[in-house]
N, C-alpha and C positions, 0 to 999 in steps of 0.2 A: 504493500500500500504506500505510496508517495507518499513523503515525509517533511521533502522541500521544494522549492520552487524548481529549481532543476529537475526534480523527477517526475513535474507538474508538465515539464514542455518538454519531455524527452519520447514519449511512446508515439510522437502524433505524426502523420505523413508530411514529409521535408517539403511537398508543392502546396501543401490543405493555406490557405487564406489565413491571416492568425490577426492582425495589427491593421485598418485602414482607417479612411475618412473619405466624407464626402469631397469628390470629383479628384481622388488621390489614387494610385496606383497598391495595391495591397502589399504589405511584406508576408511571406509566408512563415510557415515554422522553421525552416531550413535556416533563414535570414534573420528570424529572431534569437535562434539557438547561436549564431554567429554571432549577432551585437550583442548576447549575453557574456559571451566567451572574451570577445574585444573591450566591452567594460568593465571584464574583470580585468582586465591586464592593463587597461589605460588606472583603475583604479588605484591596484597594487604600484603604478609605475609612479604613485601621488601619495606613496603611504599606506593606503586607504586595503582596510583588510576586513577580515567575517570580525561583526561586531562594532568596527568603527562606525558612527552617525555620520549621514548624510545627508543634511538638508536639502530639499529641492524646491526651486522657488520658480513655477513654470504656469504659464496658459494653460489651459484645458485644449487636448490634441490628442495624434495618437505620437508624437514627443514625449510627452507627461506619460500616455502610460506606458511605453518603452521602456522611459527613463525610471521606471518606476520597478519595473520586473524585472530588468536587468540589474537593478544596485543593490535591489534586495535579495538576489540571487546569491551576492557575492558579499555586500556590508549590510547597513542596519540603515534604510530610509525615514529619512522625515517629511511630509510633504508639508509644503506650509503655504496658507493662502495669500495667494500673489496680491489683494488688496490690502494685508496687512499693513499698518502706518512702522513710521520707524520706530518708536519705544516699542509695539507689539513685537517686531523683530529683533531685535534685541533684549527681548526678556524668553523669547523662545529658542533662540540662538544659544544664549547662556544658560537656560534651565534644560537645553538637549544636552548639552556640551559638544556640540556639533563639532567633526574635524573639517569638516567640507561643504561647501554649499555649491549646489548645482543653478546656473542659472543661463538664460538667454545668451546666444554671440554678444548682441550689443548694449544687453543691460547695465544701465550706469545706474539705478535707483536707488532707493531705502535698503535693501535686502544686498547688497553690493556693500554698501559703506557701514553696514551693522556687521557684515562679515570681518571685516577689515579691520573693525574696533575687539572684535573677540576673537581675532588672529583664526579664522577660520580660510581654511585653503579657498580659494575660488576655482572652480570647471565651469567651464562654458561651454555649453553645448551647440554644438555645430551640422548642422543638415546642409546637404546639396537640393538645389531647384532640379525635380525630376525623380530625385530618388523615392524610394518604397516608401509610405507613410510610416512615421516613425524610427528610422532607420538615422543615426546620426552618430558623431562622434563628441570625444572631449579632451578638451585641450585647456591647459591650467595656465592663470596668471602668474604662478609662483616659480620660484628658483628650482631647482633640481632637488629633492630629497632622498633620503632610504628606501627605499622599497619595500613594500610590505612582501607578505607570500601570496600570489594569487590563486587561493585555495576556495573551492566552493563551499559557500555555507552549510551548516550542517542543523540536522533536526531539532537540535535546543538552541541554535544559535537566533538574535533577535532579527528578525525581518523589517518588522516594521513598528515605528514609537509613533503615538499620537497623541493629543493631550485629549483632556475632557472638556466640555465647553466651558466651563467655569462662570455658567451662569448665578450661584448663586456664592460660589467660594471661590480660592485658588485653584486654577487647572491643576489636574493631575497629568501624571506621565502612565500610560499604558502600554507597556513593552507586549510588543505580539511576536511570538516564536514562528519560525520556519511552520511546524507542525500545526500550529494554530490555524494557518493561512490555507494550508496544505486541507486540513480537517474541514474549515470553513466554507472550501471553495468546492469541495467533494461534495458536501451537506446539499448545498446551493445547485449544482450541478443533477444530485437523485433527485431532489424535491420538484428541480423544473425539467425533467428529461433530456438534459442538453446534450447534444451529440455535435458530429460534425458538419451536420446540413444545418445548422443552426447560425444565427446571427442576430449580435444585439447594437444596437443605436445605444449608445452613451449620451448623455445629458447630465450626467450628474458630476457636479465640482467630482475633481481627481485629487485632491485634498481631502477627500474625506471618507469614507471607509465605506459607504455605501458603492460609491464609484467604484474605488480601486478593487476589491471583494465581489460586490454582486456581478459587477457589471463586467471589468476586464479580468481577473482572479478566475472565477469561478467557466466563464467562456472557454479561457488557452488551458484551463485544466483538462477539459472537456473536447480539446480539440475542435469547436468551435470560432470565431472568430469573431471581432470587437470591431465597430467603426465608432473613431471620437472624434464628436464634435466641439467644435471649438467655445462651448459651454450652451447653458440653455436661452434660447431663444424662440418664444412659441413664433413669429414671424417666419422664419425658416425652417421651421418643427419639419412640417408636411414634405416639403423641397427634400430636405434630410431621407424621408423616409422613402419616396419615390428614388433617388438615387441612390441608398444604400441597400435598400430590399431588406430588412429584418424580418427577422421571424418574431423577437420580442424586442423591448427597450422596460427601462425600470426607473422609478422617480418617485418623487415626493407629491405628498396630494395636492400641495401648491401650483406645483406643475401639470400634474393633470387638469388641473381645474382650467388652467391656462390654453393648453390644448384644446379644450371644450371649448372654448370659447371663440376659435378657430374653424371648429370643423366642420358648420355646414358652409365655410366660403371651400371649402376640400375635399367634398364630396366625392368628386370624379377619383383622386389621387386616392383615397378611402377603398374607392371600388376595386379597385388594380394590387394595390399591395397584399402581401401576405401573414400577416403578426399569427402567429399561433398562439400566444399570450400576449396581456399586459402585465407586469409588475408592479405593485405600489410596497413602501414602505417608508422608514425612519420618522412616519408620525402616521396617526390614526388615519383611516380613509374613512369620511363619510360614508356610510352606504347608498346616500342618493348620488354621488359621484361613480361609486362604482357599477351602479346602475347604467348611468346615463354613458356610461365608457362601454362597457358592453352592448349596449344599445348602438352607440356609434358606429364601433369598429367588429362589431360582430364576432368577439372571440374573448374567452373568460379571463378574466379578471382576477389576478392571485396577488391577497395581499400577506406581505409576510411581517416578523418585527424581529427589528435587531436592533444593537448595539456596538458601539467602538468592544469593550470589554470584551465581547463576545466572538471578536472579529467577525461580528456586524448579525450573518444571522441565526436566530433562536427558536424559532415559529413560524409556520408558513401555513396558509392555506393549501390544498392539496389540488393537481390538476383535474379536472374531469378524468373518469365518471365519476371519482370522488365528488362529496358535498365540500360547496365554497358557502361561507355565513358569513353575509354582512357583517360589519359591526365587530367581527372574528377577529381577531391575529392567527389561526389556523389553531393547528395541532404542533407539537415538537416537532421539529425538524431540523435533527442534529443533534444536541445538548439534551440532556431529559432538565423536563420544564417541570415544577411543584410549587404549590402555592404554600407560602410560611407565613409564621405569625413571630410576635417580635422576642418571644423566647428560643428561637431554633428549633421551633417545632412546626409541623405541616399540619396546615387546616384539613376539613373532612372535605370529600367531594362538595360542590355548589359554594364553599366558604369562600367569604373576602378575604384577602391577605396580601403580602407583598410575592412577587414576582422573582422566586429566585432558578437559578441555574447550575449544572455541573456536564460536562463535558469535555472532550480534546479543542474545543477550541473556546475554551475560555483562558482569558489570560492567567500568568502565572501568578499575580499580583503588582499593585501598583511601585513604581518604584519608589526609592527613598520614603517611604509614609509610612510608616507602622499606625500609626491611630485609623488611615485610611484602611487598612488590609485588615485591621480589626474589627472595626464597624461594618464593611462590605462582606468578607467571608467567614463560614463557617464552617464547622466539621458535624455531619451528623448519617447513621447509615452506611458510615464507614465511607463516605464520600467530600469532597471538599463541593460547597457551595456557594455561589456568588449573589450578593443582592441587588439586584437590578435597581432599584428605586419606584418601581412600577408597581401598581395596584393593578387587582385583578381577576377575576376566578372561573374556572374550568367548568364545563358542561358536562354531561353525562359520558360524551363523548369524547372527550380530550380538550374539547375547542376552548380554546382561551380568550377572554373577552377583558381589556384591560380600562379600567374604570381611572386612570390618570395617575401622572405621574405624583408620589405622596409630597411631595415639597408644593405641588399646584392644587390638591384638593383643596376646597375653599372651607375654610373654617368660620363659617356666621353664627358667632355668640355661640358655640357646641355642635351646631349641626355641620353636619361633614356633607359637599355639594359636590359632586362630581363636572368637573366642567364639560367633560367628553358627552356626556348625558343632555347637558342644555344645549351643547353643540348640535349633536342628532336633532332635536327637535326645532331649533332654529331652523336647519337647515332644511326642513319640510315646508318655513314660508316660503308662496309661490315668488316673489320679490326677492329672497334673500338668495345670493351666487355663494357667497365665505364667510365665515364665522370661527371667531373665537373670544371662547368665554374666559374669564380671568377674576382674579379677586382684587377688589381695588377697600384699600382702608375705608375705617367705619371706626367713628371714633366710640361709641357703646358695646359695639357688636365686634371688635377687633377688624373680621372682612366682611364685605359686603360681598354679593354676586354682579357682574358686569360683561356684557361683549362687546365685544367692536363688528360690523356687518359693513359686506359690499354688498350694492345691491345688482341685480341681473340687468343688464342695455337693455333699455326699453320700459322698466318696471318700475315702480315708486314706494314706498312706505314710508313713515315715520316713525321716530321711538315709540310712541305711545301704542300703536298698533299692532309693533311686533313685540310690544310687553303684552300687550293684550291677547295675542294669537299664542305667548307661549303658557300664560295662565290658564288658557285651557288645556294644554296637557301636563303641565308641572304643577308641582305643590309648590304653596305660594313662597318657602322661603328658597326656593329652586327658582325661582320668575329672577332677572336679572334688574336690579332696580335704576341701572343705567344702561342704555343703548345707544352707543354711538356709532354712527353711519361717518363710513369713509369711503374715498376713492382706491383707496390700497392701505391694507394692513400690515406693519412694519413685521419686515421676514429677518431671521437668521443670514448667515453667509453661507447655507444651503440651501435655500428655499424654505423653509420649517416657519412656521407661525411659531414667533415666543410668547409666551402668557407672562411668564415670571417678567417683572418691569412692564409691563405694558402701560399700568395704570399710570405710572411716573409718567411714562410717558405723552401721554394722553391728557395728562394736566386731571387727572381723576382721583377724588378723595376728600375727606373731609380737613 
């Protein structure tokens, strides 16, 4: 059973399609197994060996995920988002302890001169006009050094470091093993059928574990093949898909939503292509989205849930004939999934609890944190387990239905609100397109209930009407006692609606 990424892209035929992009010529396995072998020896010839970090600070392409399969073949990647400001870079710079940063030929930016402050090597990655998508080389700013040994990674060695969002604390660092990656993309690969006639459309940031895992990871494990787009853009969604031919693509419900909103001017391009799947993940799907996705494009709808910790996923929905359930994160799929409560012990079937995990590809724990690797993992059943953060609880059937993350359930004077809950049924008004519910301070009650709503082109409502549309199906301390209507709801740097700050933001509270 593959262990590491080398043994991930060793079985597969030298001509089979592996790495392209729209209107780019494809590099196959043959070419990718060679700029695997070239970046290890360009990297050795830099120092750079199994385990040394690698920052890489790149566009979304299939550059980024080249550069991304080949350096974690050989050292430990970081990928870091290219909108990062410079303090951001510089505090991720120095909390990776990066030896090297991967960047652009002609990048002179933030991510260039934060390298320079924490003496990390510079490569610049170099591609010829014509060549194979993704296909490039590197060549360093720096003097001459030692040479590492260019030796392939191995099964405990780290692949790939990422931090956590750090929405509510300091990021953490999440070292992810060869094995992990190896595990996760195998997971990913039974759960969607993937083979070699297969082909995924990329949209999602390459920074971030959704991408690099679902999308490209789990494909070349598969001997299928990846086209990356040069980030999401529903304008050129359709364009994308007529010239790359997929079979699936995978994304956040932000973006599908976006898509939707698209597709009757794309009708015809609709009619012609192929997706034998959609994928959604890395936040709840509505179930009126995954409706109306299916409805569109005429082929089921799988959504899964992951995690960075987990290297990414935990739960999926199952393809046909299998049953798919709204509202679901599927069944396990990979990791065994159990519901816990807050002494280390497992709820009974139907019970709420938090969302924990154990598996090969959950990480081995966070680094340097001991207070973190305490409070997240446990030992019970003779197994080690992980706690997600997620609320949640299982059906008679396995199916997991997560009731929000516990840092976001709304806490009004005692009563515990599920935002995911107000969500759903917002999102039944005929007016309302997006919705997220959130706690916004309350100076009696600690939090109030709140959402923020876009409304559907063409449609209208006011506060007062979609408070009144959700009081008939909520109990009243569930009704949201602010509704603000916007043009667009402030996203993460993946697409993901945030809850936690919104209100701040919003200028909402008492």
């Amino acid at each position: 059973m593959p262990q590491t990424i080398d043994a991930l892209l060793a079985p597969h035929a030298a001509s089979a399609p592996a790495i392209g992009a729209p209107d780019r010529t494809w590099l196959d396995f043959a070419g990718l197994r060679e700029l695997v072998a070239e970046t290890r020896s360009s990297l050795a010839a830099n120092g750079i060996g199994r385990n040394d970090r690698v920052a890489i600070v790149l566009p979304n392409g299939p550059e980024m995920a080249a550069a991304f399969v080949a350096v974690a073949a050989s050292a430990t990647t970081a990928p870091l988002n290219p909108a990062y400001r410079a303090e951001e870079l510089d505090f991720y710079l120095s909390d990776l302890g990066a030896k090297a940063l991967i960047v652009g030929r002609d990048e002179a930016g933030p991510a260039v001169a934060a390298a320079e402050r924490h003496g990390c090597r510079i490569l610049r990655l170099e591609s010829d006009a014509g060549a194979p998508a993704g296909r490039f080389r590197l060549a360093s700013d720096g003097a001459k050094v030692k040479a590492a040994s260019p030796a392939a990674a191995g099964a405990d060695d780290v692949a790939l470091v990422l931090h956590t969002s750090g929405t509510t604390s300091r990021p953490k660092i999440v070292p992810l093993l060869q094995r992990n990656l190896a595990a996760s993309a195998r997971h990913i690969g039974q759960t969607l059928a993937l083979g070699p006639a297969d082909r995924c459309l990329n949209i999602m940031p390459l920074f971030h574990i959704h991408g690099l895992i679902a999308a490209v990871t789990s494909s070349l494990a598969a001997g299928a093949s990846v086209a990356c787009s040069p980030g999401f853009n529903a304008l050129r969604f359709f364009a994308w898909l007529e010239d790359v031919d997929p079979t699936w693509y995978t994304a956040v419900p932000t973006m599908h939503q976006a898509i939707l909103t698209r597709a009757d001017r794309n009708k015809d391009i609709i009619a012609r292509i192929r997706l034998r799947f959609i994928r959604s993940s890395s936040a709840s799907l509505p179930p009126q989205v995954m409706a109306a996705l299916e409805e569109t494009f005429g082929c089921p709808v799988i959504e899964s849930y992951g995690m960075t910790e987990a290297t990414h996923q935990m739960a999926s929905n199952p393809l046909p004939p299998a049953p798919r359930k709204p509202g679901s994160v599927g069944i396990a799929a990979g990791p065994e999934v159990r519901i816990a409560n807050a002494a280390n012990g497992f709820v009974a079937e139907g019970g709420i609890g938090e969302v924990v995990i154990s598996g090969p590809n959950v990480t081995p724990g966070y680094e340097a944190n001991e207070a973190a690797n305490a409070a997240n993992f446990f030992q019970a059943e003779g197994k080690r387990w992980f706690r997600t953060g997620d609320q949640g609880l299982m059906d008679e059937a396995g199916y997991l239905r997560l009731t929000g993350r516990l840092k976001e359930i709304i806490n009004r004077g005692g009563e515990k609100v599920s935002p995911l809950e107000v969500d759903e049924v917002l999102m039944d008004h005929p007016a309302v397109q997006q919705v997220v519910t959130f706690a916004m301070p309350h100076a009696k009650l600690g939090e109030d209930v709140a959402a923020a709503v876009v409304l559907r082109e063409g449609k209208s409502a006011d506060e007062r009407s979609i408070r009144d549309f959700a009081a008939t199906r909520l109990a009243d301390f569930k009704v949201p006692r602010r509704v603000v209507i916007l043009d667009e709801i402030p996203k993460g740097a993946t697409g993901k609606l945030q809850r936690i700050g919104l209100a701040q933001k919003l200028g909402l509270g008492t």
